[in-house]
N, C-alpha and C positions, 0 to 999 in steps of 0.2 A: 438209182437205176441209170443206166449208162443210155444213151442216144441208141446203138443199135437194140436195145430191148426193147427200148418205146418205139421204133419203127417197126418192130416184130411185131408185138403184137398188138399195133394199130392195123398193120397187114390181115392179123389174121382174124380181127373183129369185123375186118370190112371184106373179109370174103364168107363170114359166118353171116354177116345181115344181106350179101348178096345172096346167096344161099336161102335163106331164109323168103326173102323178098319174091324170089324164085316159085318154092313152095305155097308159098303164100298166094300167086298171080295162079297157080295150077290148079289149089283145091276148090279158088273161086270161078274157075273157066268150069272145072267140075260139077259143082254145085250150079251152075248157070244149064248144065245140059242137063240136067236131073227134073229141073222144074223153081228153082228158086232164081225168079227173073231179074236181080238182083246181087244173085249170088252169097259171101260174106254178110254184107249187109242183110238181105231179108232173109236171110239164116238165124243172125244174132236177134233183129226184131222178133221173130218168130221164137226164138229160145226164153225172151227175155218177158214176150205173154206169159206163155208156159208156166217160170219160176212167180210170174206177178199174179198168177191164179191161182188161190190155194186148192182150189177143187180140182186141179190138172192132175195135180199128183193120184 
């Protein structure tokens, strides 16, 4: 690989996790106005009773 390829796409992996990171900060402001006071976090905790209960299902 030649120098401009790895500056490619180191480019465009770091505007895919900015991107990302983006998405990420939104669905947690989301979930914070919904009622999970927490957001992310007391989303996953709360997913992760759920699957750790077999009677949930």
């Amino acid at each position: 690989m030649n120098g401009m390829n790895i500056e490619s796409r180191l480019a465009k992996a770091q505007s895919e996790n900015d991107h990302l990171l983006t998405e990420l900060a939104y669905v947690d402001g989301l979930l914070k106005e919904v009622g999970f006071d927490e957001g992310l976090l007391t989303l996953k905790a709360a997913a992760e009773e759920i699957v750790g209960t077999p009677d949930a299902y």
